[in-house]
VEXNU-24977 format. One record per atom (N, C-alpha, C): x, y, z. Coordinates in steps of 0.2 Angstrom, whole numbers, plus 5000, padded with zeros to 4 digits. Example, Ala and Ser with C-alpha at 12.3 -4.5 7.8 and 13.67 -1.06 7.14 Angstrom:
residues 2
506649725039
506249785039
506649845039
506449895035
506849955036
506450005039
***
This chain:
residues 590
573053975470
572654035473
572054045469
572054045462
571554045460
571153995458
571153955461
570653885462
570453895467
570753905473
570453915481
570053995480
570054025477
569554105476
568954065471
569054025468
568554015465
568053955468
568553925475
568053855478
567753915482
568053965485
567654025492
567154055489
567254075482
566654125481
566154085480
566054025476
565253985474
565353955480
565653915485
565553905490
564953955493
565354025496
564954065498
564254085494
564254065488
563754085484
563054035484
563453965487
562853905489
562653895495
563153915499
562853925508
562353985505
562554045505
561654105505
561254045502
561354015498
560653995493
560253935498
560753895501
560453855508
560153895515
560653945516
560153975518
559754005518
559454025513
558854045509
558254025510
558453945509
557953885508
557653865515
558253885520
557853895526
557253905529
557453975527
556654025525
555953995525
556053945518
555253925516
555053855523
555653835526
555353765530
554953795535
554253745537
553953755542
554253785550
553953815553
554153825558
553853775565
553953795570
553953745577
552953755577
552853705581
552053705583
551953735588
551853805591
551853835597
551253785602
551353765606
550953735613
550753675609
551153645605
550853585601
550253605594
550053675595
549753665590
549853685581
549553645579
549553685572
549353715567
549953785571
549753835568
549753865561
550253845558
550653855551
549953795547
549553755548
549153715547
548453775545
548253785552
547653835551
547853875546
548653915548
548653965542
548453965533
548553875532
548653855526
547853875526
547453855527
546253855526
546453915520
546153905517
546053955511
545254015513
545454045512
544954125512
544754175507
544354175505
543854255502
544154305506
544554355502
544654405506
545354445500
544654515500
544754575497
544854545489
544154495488
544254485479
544554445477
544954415481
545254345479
545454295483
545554235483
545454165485
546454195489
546554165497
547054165498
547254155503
547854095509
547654075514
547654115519
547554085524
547254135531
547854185531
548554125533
549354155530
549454225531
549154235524
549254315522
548754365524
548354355524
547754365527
548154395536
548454355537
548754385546
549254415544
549654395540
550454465539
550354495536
549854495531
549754565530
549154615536
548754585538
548554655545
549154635548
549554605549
550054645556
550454705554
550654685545
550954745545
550754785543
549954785542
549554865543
549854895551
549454855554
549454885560
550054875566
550554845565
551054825567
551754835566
551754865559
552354855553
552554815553
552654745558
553054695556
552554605556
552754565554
552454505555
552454495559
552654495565
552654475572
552854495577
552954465584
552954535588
553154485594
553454525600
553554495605
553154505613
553054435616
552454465620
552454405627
552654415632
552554365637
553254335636
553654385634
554454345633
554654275629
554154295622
554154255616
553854285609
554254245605
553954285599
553354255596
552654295595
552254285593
552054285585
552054235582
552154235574
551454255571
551354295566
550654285562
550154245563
550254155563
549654135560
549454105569
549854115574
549854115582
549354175583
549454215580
549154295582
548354305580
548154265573
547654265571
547154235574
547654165573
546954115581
546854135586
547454185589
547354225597
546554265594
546554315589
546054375587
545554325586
545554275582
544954245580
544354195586
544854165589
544454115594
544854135600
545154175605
545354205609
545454275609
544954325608
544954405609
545254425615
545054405621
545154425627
546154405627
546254345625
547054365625
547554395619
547254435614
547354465609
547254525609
546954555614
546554615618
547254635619
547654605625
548154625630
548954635624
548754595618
549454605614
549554685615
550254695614
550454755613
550254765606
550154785599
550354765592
550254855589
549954905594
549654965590
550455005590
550555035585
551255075585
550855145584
550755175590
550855245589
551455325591
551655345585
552355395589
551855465586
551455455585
551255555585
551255575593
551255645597
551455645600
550755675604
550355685597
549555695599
549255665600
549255605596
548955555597
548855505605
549655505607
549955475612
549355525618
549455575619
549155615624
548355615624
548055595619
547255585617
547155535620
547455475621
547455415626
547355425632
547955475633
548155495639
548855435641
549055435636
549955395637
550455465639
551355435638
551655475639
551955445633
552455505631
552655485624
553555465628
553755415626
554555375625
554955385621
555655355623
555855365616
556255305612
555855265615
555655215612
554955205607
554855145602
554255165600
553755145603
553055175603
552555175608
552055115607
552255065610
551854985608
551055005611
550555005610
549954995613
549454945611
549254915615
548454855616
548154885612
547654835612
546754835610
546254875618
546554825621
546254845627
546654925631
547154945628
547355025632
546855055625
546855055620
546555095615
545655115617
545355045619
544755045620
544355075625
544655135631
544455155632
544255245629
544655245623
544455295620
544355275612
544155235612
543655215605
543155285601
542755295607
542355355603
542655405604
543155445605
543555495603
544055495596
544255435598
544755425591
544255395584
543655385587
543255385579
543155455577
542955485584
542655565583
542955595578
543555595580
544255655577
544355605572
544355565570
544355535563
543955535558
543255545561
542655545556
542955635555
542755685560
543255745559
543755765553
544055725553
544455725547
544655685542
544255635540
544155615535
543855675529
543455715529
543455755522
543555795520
544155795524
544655855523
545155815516
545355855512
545855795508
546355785510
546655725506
547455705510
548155735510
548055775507
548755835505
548655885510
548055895513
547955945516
547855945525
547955865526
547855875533
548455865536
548255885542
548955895547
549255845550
549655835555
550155775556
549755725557
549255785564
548955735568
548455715565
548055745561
547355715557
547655645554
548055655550
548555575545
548555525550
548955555559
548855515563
548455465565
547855515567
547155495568
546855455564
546855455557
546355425555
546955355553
547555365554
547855275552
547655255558
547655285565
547455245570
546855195568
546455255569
545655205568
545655175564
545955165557
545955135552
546255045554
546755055559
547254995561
546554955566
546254995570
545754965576
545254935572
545054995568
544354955567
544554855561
545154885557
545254825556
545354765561
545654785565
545854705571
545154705574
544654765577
544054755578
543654705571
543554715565
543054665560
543454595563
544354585563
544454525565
544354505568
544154515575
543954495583
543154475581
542854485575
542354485579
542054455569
542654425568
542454375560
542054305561
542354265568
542054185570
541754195572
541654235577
541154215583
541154325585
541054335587
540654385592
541254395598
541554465596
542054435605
541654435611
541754395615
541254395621
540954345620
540754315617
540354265617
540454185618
540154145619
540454085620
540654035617
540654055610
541154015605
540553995599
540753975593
540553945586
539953905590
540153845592
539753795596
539153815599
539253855605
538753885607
538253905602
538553945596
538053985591
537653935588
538053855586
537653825582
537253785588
537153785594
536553755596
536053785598
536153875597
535653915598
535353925590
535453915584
535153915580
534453935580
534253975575
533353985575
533254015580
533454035586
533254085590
533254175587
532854205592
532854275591
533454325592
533654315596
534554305598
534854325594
535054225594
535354215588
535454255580
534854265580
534754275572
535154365571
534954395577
535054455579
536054455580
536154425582
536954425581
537154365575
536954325573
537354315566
537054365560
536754395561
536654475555
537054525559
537354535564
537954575565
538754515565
538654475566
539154425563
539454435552
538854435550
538954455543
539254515541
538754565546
539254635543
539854655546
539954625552
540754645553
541254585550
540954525548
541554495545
542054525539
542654505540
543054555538
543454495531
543154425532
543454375526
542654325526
542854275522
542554225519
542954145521
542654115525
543354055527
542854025526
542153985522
541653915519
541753935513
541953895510
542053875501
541253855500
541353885493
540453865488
540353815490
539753775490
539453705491
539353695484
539053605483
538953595475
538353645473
538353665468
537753685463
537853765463
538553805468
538453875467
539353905463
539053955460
539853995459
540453995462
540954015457
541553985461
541854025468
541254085466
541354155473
541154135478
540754105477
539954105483
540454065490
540754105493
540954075498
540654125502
540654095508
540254105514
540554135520
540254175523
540754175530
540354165535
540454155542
540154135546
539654145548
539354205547
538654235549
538254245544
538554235538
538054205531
537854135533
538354095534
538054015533
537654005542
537654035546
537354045550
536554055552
536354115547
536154155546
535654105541
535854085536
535554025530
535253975535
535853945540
535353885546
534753915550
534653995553
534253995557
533554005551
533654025544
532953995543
532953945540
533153875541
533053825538
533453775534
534053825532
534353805526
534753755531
535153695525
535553655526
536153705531
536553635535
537053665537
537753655534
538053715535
538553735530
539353675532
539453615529
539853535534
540453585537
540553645533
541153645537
541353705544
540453715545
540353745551
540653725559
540553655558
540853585564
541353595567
541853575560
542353575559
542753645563
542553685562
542753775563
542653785571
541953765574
541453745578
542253705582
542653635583
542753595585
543653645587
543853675581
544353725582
544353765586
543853795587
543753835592
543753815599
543353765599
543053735606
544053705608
544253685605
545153665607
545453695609
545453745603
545953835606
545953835612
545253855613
545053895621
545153845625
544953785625
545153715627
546053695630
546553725625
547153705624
547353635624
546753605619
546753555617
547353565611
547853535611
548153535603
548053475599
547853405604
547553345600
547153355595
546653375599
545853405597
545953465590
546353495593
546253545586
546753525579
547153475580
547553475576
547053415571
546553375574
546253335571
545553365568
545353425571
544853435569
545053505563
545753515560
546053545557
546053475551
546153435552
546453385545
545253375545
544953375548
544253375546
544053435541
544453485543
544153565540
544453545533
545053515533
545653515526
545053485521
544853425525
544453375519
543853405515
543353445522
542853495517
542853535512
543653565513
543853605508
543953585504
544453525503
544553475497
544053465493
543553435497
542953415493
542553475491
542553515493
542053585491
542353625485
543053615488
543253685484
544053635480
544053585476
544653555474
545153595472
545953595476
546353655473
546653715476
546053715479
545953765484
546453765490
546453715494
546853715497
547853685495
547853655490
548453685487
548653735485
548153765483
548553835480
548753885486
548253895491
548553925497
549153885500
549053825502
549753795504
550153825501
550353835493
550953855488
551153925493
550453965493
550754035494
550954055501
550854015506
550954005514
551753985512
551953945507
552653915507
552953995504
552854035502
553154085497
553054145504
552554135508
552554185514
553254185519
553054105520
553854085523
554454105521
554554085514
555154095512
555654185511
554954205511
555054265509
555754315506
555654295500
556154285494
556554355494
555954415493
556254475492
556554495500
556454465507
556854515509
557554465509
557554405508
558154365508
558554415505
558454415499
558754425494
558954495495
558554535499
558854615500
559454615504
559454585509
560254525513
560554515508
560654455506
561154425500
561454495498
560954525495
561354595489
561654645495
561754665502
561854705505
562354665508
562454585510
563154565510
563554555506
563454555499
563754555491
564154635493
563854675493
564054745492
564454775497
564554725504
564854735507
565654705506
565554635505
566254605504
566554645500
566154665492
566354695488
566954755490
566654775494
566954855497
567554855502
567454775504
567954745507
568454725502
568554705498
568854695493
569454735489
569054805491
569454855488
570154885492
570054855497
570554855504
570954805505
570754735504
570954665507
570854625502
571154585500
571254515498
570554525491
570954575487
570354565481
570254515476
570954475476
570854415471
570254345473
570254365482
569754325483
568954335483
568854405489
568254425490
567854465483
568054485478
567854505472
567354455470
567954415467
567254375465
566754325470
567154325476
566454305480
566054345480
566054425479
565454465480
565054455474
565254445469
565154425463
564354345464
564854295466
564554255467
563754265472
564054315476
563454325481
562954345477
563254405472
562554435469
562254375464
562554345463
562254275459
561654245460
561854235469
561354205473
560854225475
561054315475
560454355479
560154355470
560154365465
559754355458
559454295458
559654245460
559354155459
558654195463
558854205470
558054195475
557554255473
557854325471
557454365467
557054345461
557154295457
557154265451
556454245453
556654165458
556254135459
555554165466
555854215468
555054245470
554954305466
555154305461
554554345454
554054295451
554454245449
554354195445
553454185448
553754165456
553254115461
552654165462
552654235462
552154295463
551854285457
552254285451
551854265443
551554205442
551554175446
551254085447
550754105450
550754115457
550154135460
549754185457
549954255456
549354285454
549054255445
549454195442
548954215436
549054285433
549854315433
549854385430
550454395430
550654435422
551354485422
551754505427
552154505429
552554535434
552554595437
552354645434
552154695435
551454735436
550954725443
550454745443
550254805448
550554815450
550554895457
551154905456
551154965463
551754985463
552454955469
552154895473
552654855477
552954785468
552454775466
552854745461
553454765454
553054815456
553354875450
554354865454
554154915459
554754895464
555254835464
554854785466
555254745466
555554695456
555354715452
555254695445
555954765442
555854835446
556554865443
557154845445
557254805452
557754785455
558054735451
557454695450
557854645446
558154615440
557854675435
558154715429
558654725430
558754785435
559354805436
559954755439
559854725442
560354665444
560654625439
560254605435
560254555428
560754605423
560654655422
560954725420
561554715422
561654735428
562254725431
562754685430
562254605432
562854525429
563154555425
562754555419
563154565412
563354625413
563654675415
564054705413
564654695417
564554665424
565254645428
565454595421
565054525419
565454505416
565754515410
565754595410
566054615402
566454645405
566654685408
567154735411
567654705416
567054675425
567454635428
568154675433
567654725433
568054765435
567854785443
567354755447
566954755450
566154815451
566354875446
565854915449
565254865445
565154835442
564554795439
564254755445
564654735448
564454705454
564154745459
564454815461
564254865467
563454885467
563454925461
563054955458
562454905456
562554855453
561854805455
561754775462
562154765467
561954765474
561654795477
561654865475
561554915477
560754945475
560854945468
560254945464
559554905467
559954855467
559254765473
559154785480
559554825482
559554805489
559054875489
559054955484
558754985486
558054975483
558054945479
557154935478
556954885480
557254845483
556954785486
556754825494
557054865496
557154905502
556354955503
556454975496
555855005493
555154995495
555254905489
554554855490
554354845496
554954835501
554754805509
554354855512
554554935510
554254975513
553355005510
553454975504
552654975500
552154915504
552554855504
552254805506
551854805514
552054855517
551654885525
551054895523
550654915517
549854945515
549554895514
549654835514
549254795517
549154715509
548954695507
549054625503
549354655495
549954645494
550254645487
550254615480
549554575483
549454525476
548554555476
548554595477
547754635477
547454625472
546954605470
546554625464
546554685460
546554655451
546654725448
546054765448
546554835448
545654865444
545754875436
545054865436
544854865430
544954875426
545454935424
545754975418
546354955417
546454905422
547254875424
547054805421
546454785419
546354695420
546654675413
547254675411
547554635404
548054605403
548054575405
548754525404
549354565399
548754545393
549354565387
549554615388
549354685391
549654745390
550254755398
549954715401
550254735409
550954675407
550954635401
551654575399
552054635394
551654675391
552054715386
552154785387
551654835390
551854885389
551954915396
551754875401
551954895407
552754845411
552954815407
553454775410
554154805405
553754825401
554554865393
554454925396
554154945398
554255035403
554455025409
554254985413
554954945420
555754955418
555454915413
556454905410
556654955409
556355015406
556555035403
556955115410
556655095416
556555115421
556955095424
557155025424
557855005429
558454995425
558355005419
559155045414
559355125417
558655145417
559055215417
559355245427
558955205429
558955195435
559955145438
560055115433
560555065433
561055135432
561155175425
561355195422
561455265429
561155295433
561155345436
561655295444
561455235444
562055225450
562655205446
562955205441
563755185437
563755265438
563355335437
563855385436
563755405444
563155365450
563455395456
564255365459
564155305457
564855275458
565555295455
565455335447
565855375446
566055445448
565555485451
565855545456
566155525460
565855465466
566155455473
567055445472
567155395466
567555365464
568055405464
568055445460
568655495456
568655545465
568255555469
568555595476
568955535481
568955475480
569355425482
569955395480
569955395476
570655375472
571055405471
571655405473
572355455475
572855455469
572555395463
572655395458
572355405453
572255425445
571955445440
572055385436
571555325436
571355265431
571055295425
571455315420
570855335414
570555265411
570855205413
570455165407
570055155412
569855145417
569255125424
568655185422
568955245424
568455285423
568355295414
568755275410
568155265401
567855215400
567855145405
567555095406
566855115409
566955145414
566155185419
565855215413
566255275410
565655295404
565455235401
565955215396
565555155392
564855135395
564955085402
564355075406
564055115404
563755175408
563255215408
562955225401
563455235397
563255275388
562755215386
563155155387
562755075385
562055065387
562155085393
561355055398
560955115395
560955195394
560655245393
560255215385
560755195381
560255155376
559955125377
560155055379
559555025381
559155015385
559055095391
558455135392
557955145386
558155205384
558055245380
557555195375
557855135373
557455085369
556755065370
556755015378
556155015380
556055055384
555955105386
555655185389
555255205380
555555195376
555055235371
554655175368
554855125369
554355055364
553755045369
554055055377
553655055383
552955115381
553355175380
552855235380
552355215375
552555215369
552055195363
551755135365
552055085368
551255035369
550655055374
551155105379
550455145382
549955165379
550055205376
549755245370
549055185367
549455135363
548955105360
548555065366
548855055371
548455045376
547855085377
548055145379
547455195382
547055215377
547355195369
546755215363
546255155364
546255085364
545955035366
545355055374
545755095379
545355075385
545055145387
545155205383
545255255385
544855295378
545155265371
544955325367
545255365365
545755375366
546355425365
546955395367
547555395361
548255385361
548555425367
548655495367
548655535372
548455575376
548555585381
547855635384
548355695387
549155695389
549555735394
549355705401
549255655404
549155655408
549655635411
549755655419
550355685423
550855605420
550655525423
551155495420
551255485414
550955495408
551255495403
551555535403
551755615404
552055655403
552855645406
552555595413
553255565415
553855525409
553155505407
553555435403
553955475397
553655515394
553955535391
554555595393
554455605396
555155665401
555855615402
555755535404
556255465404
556555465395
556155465392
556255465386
556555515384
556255575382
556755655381
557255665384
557355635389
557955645396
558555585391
558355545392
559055495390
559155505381
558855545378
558755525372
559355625370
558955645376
559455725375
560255705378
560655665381
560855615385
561355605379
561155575377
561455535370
561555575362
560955625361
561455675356
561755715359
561755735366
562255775367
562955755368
563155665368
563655655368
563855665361
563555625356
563555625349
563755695347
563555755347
563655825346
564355845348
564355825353
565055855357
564755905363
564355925365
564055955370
564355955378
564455865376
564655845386
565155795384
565555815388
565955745389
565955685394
566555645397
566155615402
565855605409
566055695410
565855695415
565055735416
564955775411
564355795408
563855745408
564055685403
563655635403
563455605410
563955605413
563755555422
563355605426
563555655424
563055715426
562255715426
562155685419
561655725417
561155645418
561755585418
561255525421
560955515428
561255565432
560955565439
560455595440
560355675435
559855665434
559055625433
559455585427
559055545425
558555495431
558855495437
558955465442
558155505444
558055565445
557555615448
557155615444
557255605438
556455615432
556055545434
556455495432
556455425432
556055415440
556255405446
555755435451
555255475451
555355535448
554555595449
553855535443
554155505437
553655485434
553655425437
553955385441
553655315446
553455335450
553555355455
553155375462
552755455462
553155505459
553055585460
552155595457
552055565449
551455585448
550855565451
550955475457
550255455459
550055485466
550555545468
550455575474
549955655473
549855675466
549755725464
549255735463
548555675464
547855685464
547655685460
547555695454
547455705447
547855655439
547255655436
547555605430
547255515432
547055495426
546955415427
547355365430
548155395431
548555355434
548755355442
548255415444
548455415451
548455385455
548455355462
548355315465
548155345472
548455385476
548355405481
548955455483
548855485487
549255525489
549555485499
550455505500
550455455505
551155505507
550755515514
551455575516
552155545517
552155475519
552955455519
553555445515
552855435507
553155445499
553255505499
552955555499
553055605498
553855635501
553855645508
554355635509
555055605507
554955545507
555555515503
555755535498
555155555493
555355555487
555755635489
555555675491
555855725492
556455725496
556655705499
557255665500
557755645495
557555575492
557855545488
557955635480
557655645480
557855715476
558355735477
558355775483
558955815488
559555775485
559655695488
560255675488
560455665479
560055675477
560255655470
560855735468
560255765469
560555845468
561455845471
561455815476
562055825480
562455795478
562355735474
562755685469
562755725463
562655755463
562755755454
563355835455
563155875460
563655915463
564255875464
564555815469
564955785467
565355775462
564855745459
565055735451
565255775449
565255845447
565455875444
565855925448
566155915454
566655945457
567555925456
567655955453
568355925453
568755885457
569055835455
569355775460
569655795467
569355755472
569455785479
569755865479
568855905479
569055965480
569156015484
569055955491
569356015497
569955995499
570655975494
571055995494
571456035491
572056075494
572356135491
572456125485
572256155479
572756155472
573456175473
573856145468
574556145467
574856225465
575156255471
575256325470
574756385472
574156355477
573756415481
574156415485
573956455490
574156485497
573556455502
573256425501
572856405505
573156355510
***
């Protein structure tokens, strides 16, 4: 028996991982052509070199929430969607892709609201173009804590348009008669007059530098257009683009797939690199590690739970085994983000997200492997799946490997003091799911396990140090940080005040065990808290407008976080309720 539980569990643990790998293979060539090709072209866009790829999943799920969409009774992918906006507007026009459910917004159109989500075109939106700028520009200077549903409505609407509008109108002009056309009108009056409105609505860079210019100097359409109408050489990989287009719309897939290996070569020769590095990141789009891996840890935590019912000698450790697997793909798409960007794992807040999750997973291994009693296994299932759930929902605002800003641009500090205050964040984070699993537990079990439940202490009391460690080495490197960048060790600003609140928190945590003050239920108490602090100083400070650390204020965090409060509140009330307590004690009358 216990040979056969251990061929099921890695068994099970090497299927997810094959599955996994699935992920990253190319997918089918829609009408013959090659799309997952175009998407590889490398691009200027938003400060950093990166392929077309990302460039389309991330607007779609600005405007779309999702990477693809379904349309003519087939699923439309990213880099299908982009060639439709870039050299086919009029068939990218009729996509459904706009998601609006405000109920005011929907009536502004003149739609009806459903109760389903409200799919809308480019072409149903476009006859109200100029009212939904109106009432955006309207409230754009109002600030953001302070407008109303439908103002926050309105302005992500036009926010989502006007982007897919730069897109329609980055190659070519919508309406117009293609790339080709433009390069045989060259030098004209026209002409020149529509590649200077080609320039300012391009919304990327798709010409790599020529010899003798910076490694920036990439070009877009209506710049190197713009250079030929006064004389300047022509841009070689104009043709190429030019020959794309004329295919497309052509439904030539010969044609374009061949004059796609022409564009590759100009690239090569222009830009050496260039085109591999975006291939790598096209392969990392595909495979898409973190949400693999948010699956893996929500089927781990399910068997697990299964386990506690049925046949534990076997599904135990296969859930074990699954968390393995969902850590392997976690690993390797951190690793693969720190490949790519040239930077610490830690540099926003969707990487921050996903970098706590996998602290706390690793956290986890090692305790399941010291105890092995399963909750080590729940609890980092649990822990991955919620901040990886997190990330997913960060990563809708649009490119996650963004350019830093400036006060942010240091390796060494964002390797030291911002990834030892992470940790320090998904210990204490670790440590407040062992005491929610400890309340729930003690209202379940119809027996009294004292060495299980001094096993859950131990966990919690253990991880609470080694929070407490890196949350205060974390905090002090801030410090010499912000003396370096800033001038001042300390200023009170709202997140360091956080930082320090995780610290006082777990550090009050620990003498008051020491003291005698709490016991252990006191302590799983006061760790869930831990839970509430540790979020107000992650997310709670940069919604608050004020301080160096802010970032934005964003109604849906807000909410959540206010959410995620509540249930903690509620959990820690558990917690400290007396074992299943709506039943009668021994000798009421009730």
């Amino acid at each position: 028996m216990k040979n056969l539980a251990k061929t099921i569990s890695w068994g099970a643990g090497a299927l997810a991982l094959i599955i996994a790998l699935t992920f990253a293979l190319p997918g089918a060539k829609p009408r013959g052509f090659d799309t997952g090709g175009f998407g590889n072209l490398p691009i200027l866009e938003g400060g950093r070199v990166k392929p077309l790829d990302s460039l389309a999943r991330n607007s779609l799920l600005v405007i779309h929430s999702r990477q693809g969409f379904r349309h003519d009774g087939r699923m439309v992918g990213p880099d299908e969607w982009i060639l439709d906006v870039l050299f086919r507007p009029q068939v990218a026009d009729q996509q459904p892709i706009f998601v609006i459910d405000d109920p005011d917004v929907i009536s502004l159109i003149g739609a009806k609201q459903t109760k389903n989500r409200n799919y809308f075109s480019f072409a149903d939106l476009a006859p109200h173009l100029d009212e939904i700028q109106k009432q955006a520009s309207s409230a754009q200077p109002i600030v953001a804590q302070k407008r109303s549903r439908f103002q926050s409505a309105i302005i992500n609407l036009f926010d989502r348009v006007y982007l897919f509008y730069k897109l329609r109108n980055t190659l070519q002009l919508a309406g117009s008669p293609g790339l080709g056309w433009e390069l045989q009108s060259l030098g004209t009056a026209d002409a020149t007059l529509r590649h200077t409105d080609l320039t300012q609505l391009a919304h990327f860079r798709i010409l790599p530098p020529q010899a003798g210019m910076g490694p920036d100097a990439w070009q877009s359409i209506g710049q190197a257009l713009t250079a030929a109408d006064t004389g300047g050489p022509l841009h070689p990989g104009l043709i190429p683009l030019a020959k794309l287009n004329a295919a497309y719309v052509g439904n030539d897939p010969a044609a374009f797939n061949l004059a796609l290996s022409d564009m590759n070569a100009v690239v090569s020769n222009l830009k050496p690199g260039a085109l591999s590095h975006a291939t790598n990141e096209t392969v990392f789009n595909r495979a898409q590690p973190f949400f693999v891996g948010l699956s893996i840890y929500l089927v781990a935590f399910i068997v697990l739970c299964i386990s506690w019912i049925w046949k534990p000698e076997i599904l135990r450790p296969t859930a074990y085994s699954l968390l393995c697997s969902g850590a392997i793909v976690h690993t390797l798409g951190l690793a693969a983000r720190i490949i790519l960007q040239g930077r610490p794992p830690v540099t926003n807040l969707y990487s921050s997200a996903v970098f706590v999750g996998w602290a706390a997973v690793i956290l986890g291994l090692i305790v399941e492997r010291m105890y092995r009693k399963g909750f080590g296994t729940a609890v980092a299932a649990m822990a991955g799946f919620a901040s990886l759930l997190v990330a997913q929902n960060l990563g809708t605002e649009g490119d996650t490997m963004e350019m830093m800003r400036a006060v942010l641009d240091s390796n060494f500090w964002l390797a030291t003091h911002v990834v030892t205050i992470t940790i320090g964040y998904s210990g204490t984070f670790l440590a407040g799911a062992i005491a929610i699993a400890y309340g729930i537990r003690k209202h379940i079990v119809t027996k009294v396990d004292v060495e299980t439940d001094k096993a859950l202490v131990d966990m919690a009391y253990g991880i609470i140090c080694f929070a407490l460690f890196f949350s205060f080495v974390g905090t002090v490197l801030g410090g010499i940080w912000a003396d370096q960048s800033w001038g001042r060790f300390w200023g009170w600003d709202p997140k360091e005040n956080g930082a320090l609140l995780i610290v006082l928190w777990n550090a009050i945590i620990l003498h008051a065990r020491m003291a005698g003050y709490v016991r252990d239920r006191g302590i799983m108490v006061r760790a869930i808290f831990g839970n509430i602090i540790t979020a107000c100083s992650w997310f709670g400070v940069n919604m608050l407008g004020v301080g160096l650390h802010s970032y934005g204020f964003m109604d849906q965090a807000f909410w959540a976080l206010t959410g995620f409060i509540a249930s903690q509140v509620v959990l820690m009330g558990i917690c400290y309720a007396p074992a299943r307590f709506w039943l009668p004690r021994p000798g009421s009358h009730a």
